[in-house]
C-alpha positions in Angstrom: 0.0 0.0 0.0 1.4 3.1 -0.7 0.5 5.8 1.4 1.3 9.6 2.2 2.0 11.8 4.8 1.6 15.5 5.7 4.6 16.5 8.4 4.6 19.0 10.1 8.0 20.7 11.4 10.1 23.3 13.4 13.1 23.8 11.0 14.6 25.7 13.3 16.9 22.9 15.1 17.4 21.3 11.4 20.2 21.8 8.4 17.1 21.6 6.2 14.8 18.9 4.8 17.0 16.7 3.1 19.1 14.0 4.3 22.9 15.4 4.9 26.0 13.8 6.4 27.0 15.0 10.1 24.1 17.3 10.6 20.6 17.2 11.7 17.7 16.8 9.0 14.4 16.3 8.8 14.8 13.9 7.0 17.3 11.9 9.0 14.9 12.1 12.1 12.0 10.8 9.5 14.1 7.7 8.6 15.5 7.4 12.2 11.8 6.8 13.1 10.6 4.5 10.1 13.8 2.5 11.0 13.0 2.0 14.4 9.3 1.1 13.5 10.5 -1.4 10.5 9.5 0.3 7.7 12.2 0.3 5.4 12.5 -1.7 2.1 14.2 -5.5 2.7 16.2 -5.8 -0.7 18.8 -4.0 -2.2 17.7 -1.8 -4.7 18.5 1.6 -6.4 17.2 2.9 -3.3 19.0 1.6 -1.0 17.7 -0.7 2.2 17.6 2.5 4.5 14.5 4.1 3.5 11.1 2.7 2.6 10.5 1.4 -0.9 9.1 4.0 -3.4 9.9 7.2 -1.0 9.9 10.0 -1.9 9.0 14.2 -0.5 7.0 17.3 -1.5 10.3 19.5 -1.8 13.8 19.9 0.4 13.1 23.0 2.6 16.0 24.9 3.4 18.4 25.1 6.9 15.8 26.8 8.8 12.5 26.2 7.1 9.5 25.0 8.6 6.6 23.5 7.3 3.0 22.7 7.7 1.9 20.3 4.8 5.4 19.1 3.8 4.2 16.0 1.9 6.4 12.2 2.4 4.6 9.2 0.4 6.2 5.1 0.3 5.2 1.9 0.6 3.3 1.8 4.1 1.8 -1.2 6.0 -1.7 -0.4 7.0 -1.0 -0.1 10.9 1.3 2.9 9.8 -0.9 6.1 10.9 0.0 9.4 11.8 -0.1 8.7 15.4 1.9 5.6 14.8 4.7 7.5 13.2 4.6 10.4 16.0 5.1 7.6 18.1 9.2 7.7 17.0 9.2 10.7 15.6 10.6 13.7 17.5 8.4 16.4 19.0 9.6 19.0 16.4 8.2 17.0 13.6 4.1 15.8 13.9 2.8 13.8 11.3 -0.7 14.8 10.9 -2.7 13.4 7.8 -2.7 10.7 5.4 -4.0 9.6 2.0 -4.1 6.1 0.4 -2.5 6.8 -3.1 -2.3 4.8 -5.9 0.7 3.2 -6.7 3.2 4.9 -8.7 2.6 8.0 -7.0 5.3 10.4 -6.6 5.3 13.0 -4.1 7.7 15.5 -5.7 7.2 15.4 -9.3 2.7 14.6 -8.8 2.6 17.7 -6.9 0.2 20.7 -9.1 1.6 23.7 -6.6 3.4 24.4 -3.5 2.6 27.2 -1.5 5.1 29.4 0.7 4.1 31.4 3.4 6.5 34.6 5.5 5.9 36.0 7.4 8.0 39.5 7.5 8.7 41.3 10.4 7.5 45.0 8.9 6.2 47.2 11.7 4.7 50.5 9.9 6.6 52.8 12.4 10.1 53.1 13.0 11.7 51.3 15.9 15.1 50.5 17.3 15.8 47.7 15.4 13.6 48.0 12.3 12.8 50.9 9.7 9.4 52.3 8.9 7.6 50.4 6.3 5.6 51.1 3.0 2.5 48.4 2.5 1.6 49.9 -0.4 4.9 49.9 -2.2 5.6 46.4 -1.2 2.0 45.4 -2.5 3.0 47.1 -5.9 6.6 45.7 -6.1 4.8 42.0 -5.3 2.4 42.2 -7.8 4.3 43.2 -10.5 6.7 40.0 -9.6 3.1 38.0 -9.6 3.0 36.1 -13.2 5.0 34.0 -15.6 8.5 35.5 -15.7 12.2 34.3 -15.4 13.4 34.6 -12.2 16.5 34.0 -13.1 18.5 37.3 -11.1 16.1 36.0 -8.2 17.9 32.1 -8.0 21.6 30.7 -8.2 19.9 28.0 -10.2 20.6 28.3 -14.1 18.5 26.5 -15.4 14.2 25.7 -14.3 13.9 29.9 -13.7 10.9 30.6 -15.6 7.9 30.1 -13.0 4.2 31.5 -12.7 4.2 32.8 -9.5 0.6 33.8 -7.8 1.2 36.0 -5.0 -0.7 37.8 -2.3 0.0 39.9 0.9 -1.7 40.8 4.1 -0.7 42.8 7.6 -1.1 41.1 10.5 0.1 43.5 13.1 3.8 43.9 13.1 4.2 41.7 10.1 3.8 41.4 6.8 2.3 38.0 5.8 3.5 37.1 2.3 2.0 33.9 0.5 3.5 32.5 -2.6 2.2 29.5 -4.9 3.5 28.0 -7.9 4.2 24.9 -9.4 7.6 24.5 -7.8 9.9 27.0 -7.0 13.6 27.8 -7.9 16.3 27.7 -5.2 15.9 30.7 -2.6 13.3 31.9 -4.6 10.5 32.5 -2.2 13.7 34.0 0.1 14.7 36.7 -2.8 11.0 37.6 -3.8 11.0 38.7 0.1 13.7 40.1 -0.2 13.2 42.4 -3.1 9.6 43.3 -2.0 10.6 44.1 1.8 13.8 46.2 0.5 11.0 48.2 -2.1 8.8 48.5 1.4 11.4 49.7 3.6 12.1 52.9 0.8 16.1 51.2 0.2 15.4 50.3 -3.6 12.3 52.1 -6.1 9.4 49.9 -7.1 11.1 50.3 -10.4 13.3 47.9 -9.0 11.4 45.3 -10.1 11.5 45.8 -13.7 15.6 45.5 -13.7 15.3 42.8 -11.4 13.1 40.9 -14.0 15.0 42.1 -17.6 17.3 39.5 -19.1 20.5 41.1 -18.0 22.1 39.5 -14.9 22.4 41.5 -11.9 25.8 40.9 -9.8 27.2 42.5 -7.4 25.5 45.3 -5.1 22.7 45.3 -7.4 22.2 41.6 -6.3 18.9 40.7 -4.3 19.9 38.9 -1.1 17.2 36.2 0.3 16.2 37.0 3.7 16.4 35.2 6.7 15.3 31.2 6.2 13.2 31.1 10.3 10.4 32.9 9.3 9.6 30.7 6.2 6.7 28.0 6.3 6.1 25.1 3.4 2.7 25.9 4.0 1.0 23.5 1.3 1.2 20.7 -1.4 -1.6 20.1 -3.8 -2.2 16.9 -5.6 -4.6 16.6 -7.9 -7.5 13.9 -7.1 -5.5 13.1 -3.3 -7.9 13.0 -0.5 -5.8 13.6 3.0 -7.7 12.4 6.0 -6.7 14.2 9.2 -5.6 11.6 12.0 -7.5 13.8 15.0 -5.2 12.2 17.8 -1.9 13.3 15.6 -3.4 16.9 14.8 -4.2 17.2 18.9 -0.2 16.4 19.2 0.6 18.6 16.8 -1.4 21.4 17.9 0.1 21.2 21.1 3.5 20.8 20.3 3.8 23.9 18.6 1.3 25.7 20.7 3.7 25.0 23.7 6.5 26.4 21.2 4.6 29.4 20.8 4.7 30.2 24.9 8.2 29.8 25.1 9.2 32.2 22.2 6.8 34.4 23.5 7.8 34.2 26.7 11.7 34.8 25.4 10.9 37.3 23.1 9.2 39.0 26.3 12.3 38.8 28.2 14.5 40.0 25.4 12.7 43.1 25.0 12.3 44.1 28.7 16.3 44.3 29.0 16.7 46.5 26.0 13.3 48.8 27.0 15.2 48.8 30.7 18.3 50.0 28.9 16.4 53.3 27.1 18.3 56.3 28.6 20.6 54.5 30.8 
């Protein structure tokens, strides 16, 4: 039976998604608790015999990059749920849904769009550690990057540049909530669109920008667009096209309160932070 899962991660403690020597990965943890649970292919194969026959994942997040709906699909016995695999799995990753597929399917290259989600910390007024910010020239500079175009001064890729890239944008107090779908996405491409937009928001480049950004010539040097910091970015979504995913109630309770316990202790840490710098004002 082949079967797929939605994870659900803090990237945060992890060198990215994919599986890496010496360092951390989601990945790693994912086969870690497969391994321990039996799951893994018995014969020697192109795959390997450390990883379940016919794996394969939504996309490879970066260092840093968290997800909500990152998308894992292999041959599964039927006891294998959600709260089965949560079981092994460390807290930082919840698997929360599932979907019986048909066989042959493959998780990256089945997948009709992915959508990202940042979420931009863009506080309208000046402050110590931030500049004043524009929404309306970021919506402008975002929507003019919406469409089919080739990204290719917004990637180190070289080739796979052209995307069609739906975007939207919304304030949520402090921040600026940026959402971006496509059918897949260029490396640091989500990270550079960001980037351009929040540098057009925050007055240090012109909306016009955007139209050198996306002309043919390359752009090098100071005229570069960096990508902007990987913790704020969420793999919020996978779609598949006829895939039903049933949510696992007892796995989505873990889930929710994993990360809502996450929440209190940034909170509570960001509230600490910011009561020894306020204490520090005129001293």
């Amino acid at each position: 039976m082949t079967r797929a899962f939605r994870l659900a991660y803090d990237g945060r403690p992890y060198h990215g998604f994919q599986r890496q020597p010496d360092v951390p990965t989601v990945e790693d943890a994912l086969f870690d608790a497969l391994g321990d649970l039996g799951v893994f292919a018995t014969d020697a194969d192109d795959e390997g015999p450390d990883r379940p026959r016919g794996y394969a994942a939504a996309g490879r997040t970066d260092a840093g990059v968290s997800a909500r709906a990152q998308t894992v699909a292999f041959d599964a016995p039927a006891w294998l749920t959600p709260r089965a695999l949560n079981a092994e799995l460390p807290a930082a990753i919840r698997a929360w849904a599932s979907a019986d597929v048909d066989p042959g399917f493959h998780a990256t290259h089945d997948a009709r769009e992915r959508t990202y989600v940042y979420h931009l910390y863009a506080p309208l007024e000046p402050t110590t550690t931030s500049e004043g910010f524009d929404d309306d020239r970021a919506r402008t500079a975002l929507d003019r990057l919406a469409g089919e175009h080739d990204f290719h001064n917004l990637t180190p890729d070289e080739t796979g540049t052209v995307r069609d890239l739906s975007a939207s944008v919304e304030r949520d107090g402090e921040f600026l909530v940026v959402t971006l779908r496509a059918g897949g996405f260029a490396r640091q491409l989500v990270r550079r669109v960001v980037g351009l937009v929040a540098t057009v928001g925050r007055g240090g480049s012109s909306p016009s920008k955007v139209e050198r950004v996306l002309a043919s010539d390359p752009l090098d040097g100071p005229e570069g667009v960096a990508p902007v910091p990987a913790d704020p970015l969420v793999l919020w979504d996978v779609a598949y096209p006829g895939v039903t995913f049933t949510v696992d109630e007892d796995a989505a309770e873990s889930a929710r309160t994993v990360f809502g316990e996450s929440r209190v202790s940034h909170t509570t840490a960001a509230r600490v932070a910011g009561s020894i710098g306020e204490s520090l004002d005129g001293a």
